[in-house]
N, C-alpha and C positions, 0 to 999 in steps of 0.2 A: 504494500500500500504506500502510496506519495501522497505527500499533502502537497497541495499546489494550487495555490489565490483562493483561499477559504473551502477548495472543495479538494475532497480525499479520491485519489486516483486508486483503485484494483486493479492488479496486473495477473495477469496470470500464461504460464505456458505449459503447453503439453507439445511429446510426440508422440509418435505412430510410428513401427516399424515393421514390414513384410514378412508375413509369417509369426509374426510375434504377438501382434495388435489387428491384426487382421489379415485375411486370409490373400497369398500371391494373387490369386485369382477369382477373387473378390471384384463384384461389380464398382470402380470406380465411382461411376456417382453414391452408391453406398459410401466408401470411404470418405468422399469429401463432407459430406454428411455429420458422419460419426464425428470425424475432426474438429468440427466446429461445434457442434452440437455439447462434445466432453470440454472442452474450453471454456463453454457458454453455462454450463454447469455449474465449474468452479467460480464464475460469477454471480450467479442462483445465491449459492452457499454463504455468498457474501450480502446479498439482499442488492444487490451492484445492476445499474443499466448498464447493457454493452454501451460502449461509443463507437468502437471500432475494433479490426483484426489485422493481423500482419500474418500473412503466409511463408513459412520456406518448401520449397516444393522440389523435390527429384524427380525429373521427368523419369515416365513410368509408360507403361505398353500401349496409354489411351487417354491421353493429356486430354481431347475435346469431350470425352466421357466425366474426366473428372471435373474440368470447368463447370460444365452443366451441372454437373450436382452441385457443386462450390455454392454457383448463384442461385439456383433454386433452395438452400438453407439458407444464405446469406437473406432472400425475397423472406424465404419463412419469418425468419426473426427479426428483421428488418434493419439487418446491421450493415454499416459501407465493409470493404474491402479497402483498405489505407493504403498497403502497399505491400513489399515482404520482397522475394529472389527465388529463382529459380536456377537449379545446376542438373549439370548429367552426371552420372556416375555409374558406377557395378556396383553386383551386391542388390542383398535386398532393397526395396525403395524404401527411402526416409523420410517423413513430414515430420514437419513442426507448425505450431500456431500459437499465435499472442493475440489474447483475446486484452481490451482494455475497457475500464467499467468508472462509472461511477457512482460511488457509495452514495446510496439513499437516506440515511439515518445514519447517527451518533450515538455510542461508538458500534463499528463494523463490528459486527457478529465475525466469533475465531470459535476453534477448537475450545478454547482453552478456559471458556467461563461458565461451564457448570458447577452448579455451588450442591451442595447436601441436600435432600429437601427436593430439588429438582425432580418434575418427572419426564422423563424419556421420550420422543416420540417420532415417529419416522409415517412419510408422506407415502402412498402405493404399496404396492405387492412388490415381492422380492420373485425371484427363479425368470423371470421372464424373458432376461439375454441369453442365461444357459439352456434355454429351451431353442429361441432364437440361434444360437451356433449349431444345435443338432439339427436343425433344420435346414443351414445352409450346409449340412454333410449328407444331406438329404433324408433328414428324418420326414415325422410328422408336423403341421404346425407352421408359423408365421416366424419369419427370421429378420423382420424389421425391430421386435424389439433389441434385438441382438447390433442389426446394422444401423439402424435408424431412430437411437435413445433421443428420448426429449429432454431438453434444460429447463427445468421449472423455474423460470425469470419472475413471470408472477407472482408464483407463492414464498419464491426466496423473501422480492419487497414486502409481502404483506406480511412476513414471518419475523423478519428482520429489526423492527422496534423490538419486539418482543420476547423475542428469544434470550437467553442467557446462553447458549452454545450452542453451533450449527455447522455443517459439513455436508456434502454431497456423497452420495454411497457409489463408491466405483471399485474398491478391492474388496468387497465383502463385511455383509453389518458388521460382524463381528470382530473383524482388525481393525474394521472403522472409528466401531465403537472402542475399542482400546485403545489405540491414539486417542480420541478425545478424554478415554477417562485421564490416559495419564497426562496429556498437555492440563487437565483441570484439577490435577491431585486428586479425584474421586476416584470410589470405585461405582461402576456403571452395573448395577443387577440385571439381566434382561431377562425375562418370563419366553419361552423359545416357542409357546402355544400359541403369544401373539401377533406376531407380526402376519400381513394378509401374503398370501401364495399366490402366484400365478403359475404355478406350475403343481401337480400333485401333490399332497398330505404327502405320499412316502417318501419325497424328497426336500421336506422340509431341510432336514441335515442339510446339506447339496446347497441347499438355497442361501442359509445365512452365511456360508463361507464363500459363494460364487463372486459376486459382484455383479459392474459394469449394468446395474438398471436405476445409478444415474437419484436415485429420491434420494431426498433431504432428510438428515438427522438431526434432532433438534431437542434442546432442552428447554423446558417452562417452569417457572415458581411455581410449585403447588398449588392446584385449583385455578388455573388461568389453564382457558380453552382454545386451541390454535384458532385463529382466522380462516383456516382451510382445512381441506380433509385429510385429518391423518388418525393413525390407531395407537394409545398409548400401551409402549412395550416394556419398558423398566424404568427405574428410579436412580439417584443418585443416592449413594451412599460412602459415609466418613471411610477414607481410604483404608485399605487394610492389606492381605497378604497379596492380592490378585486386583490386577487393575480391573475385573470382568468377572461377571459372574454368571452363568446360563445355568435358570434355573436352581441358583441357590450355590450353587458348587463352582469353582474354574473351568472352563474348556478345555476336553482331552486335546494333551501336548500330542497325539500321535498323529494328529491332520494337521496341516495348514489352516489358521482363522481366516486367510483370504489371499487373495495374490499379495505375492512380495517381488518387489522391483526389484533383480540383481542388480 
């Protein structure tokens, strides 16, 4: 965040790397999509308008494919294209994006300010992207939540006075939720019966550690109701052995809580 002539700038950047973030052979307008849309997220999370983006782009098998989709998310969310570079190279293809925002309210919603007391609350259903990827390997089912996540820009602002700690879910509630417990000293309890599913009860497990569908995480004082729809899933409680607790106890160490960036 910048402060600059009374108003607070959001910055944020992601990449994208072939094979890793999505798939070689993956519909390019999907990717340009994705790219912006996960950027635009992390503006969400901040309660932040876009103002603008900056692209770096590796030319790739079908530059006028990915254009197209570029502008048509750019139309969706009604954000300009600033500027950014474009190189050739080998090797997987590499994006990057700078998305840039302006903070709505004082101060910016972080990780890092849920207090004790706080209850828990997260925006949508979880499993939705992991259903989405088996789809583009040709499962059953719709693989745009997977390619084509939405930035909750809206409910970031409306969240954003209000909240005492907020985050966008992209590695899994449950690593998510552990960064913010411990950027806030708490430990964060989550009830594992609550959160809503888009994908089967028997993969509820599956779901909380997946990621990548993109809702908002959010802490409220006790007895304050979000502005928008969400389902309250755990509480904030005075720090103790485990930054996390599912269901009363820690999260078995032998899975992943959610993707981890090498």
């Amino acid at each position: 965040m910048l402060e600059l002539g009374g108003e607070a700038l959001v910055l944020t950047h992601d990449a994208m790397l072939a094979g890793t973030h999505f798939l070689p052979d993956q519909d390019p307008a999907d990717i340009a999509w994705k790219l912006l849309a996960t950027n635009l997220s992390d503006l969400a999370s901040k309660g932040a308008e876009p103002l603008g983006v900056l692209l770096s782009y590796q030319l790739g098998p079908d530059d006028a494919r990915f254009a197209a989709g570029l502008g048509a998310a750019l139309a969706h969310y009604g954000v300009p294209l600033l500027g950014g570079d474009t190189v050739a190279g080998t090797g997987p293809q590499a994006l990057g994006l700078t998305a840039l925002g302006r903070a709505t309210c004082r101060p910016v919603p972080g990780r890092s300010g849920a207090r004790v007391g706080d209850a828990l609350w997260l925006t949508g259903a979880l499993g939705g992207a992991m259903l989405g990827l088996e789809a583009l390997h040709g499962g059953p089912g719709d693989p745009r939540p997977y390619t084509r996540p939405v930035a909750l820009l809206a409910e970031g602002r409306a969240l954003a006075p209000r909240v005492s700690a907020m985050m966008d879910v992209s590695d899994g509630l449950l690593l998510d939720a552990t960064r913010m417990a411990q950027a806030s000293a708490v430990t964060l309890a989550i009830d594992s019966t609550l959160p809503p599913l888009a994908c089967a009860e028997a993969r509820r497990a599956e779901a909380l550690r997946w990621g990548e569908d993109y809702q908002l995480l959010f802490t409220l004082p006790a007895g304050l109701v979000p502005p928008v729809p969400a389902t309250r899933i755990g509480q904030a409680l005075p720090p103790g052995a485990a930054p996390l607790l599912v269901d009363g106890t820690p999260p078995a160490s032998a899975a992943p809580l959610g993707w981890e960036h090498g």
